[in-house]
C-alpha positions in Angstrom: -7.0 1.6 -7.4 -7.3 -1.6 -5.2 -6.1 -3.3 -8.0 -3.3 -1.7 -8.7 -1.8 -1.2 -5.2 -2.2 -5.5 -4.9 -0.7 -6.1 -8.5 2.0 -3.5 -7.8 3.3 -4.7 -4.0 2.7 -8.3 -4.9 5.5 -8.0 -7.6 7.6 -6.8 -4.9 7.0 -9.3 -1.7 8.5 -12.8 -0.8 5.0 -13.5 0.2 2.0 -12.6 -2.1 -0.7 -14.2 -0.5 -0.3 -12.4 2.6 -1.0 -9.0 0.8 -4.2 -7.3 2.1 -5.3 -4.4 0.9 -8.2 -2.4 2.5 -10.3 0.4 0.9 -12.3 3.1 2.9 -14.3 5.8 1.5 -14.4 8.3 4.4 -17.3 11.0 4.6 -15.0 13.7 2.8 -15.1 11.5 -0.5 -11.3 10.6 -0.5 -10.0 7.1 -0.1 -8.1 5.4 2.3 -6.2 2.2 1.2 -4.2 0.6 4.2 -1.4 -2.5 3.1 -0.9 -5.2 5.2 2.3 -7.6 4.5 4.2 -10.4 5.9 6.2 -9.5 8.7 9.0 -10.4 6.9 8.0 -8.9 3.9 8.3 -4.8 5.8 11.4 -4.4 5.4 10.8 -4.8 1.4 7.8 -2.8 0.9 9.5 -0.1 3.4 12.6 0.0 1.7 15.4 2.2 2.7 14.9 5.3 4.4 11.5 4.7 3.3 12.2 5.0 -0.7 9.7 2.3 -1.9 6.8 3.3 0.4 7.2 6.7 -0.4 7.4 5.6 -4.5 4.1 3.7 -4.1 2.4 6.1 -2.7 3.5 8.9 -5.3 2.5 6.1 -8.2 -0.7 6.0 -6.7 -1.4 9.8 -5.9 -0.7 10.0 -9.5 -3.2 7.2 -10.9 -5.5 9.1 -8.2 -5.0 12.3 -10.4 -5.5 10.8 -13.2 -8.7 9.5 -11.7 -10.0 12.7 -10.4 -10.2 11.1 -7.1 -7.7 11.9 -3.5 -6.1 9.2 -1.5 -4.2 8.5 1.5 -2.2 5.1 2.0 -0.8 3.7 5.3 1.0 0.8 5.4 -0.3 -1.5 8.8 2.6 -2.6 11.0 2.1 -6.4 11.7 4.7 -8.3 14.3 6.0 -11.3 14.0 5.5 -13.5 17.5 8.2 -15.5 17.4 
């Protein structure tokens, strides 16, 4: 699932190296991915009224089906200092 989260917000950023994705198996057996991006890159990955979030999280509840497995994705809010 990793995988899939990087390849699929990659595609979509102005900045690919600065995707991090993080994976946590909590006690309960589900997983708990959390995507870190460019500042400027939130806006994309966001997406209005929260459209493109919302679609990659639905993408990947449904590879999650498919994979007999539950998730939960948060996307990590990351400021820009300047």
């Amino acid at each position: 699932m990793k995988s899939f989260l990087e390849h699929l917000i990659k595609q979509l950023v102005n900045n690919p190296d600065e995707v991090v994705i993080d994976e946590l198996r909590e006690e309960s057996g589900n997983f708990l991915y959390t995507i870190t991006v460019s500042p400027q890159d939130m806006g994309i990955v966001i997406g209005k009224d929260g459209n493109t979030i919302n679609s990659i999280r639905n993408l990947a509840k449904a590879k999650a089906i498919k994979d007999n497995v539950r998730i939960g994705i948060q996307l990590n809010e990351v400021y820009d200092n300047n």
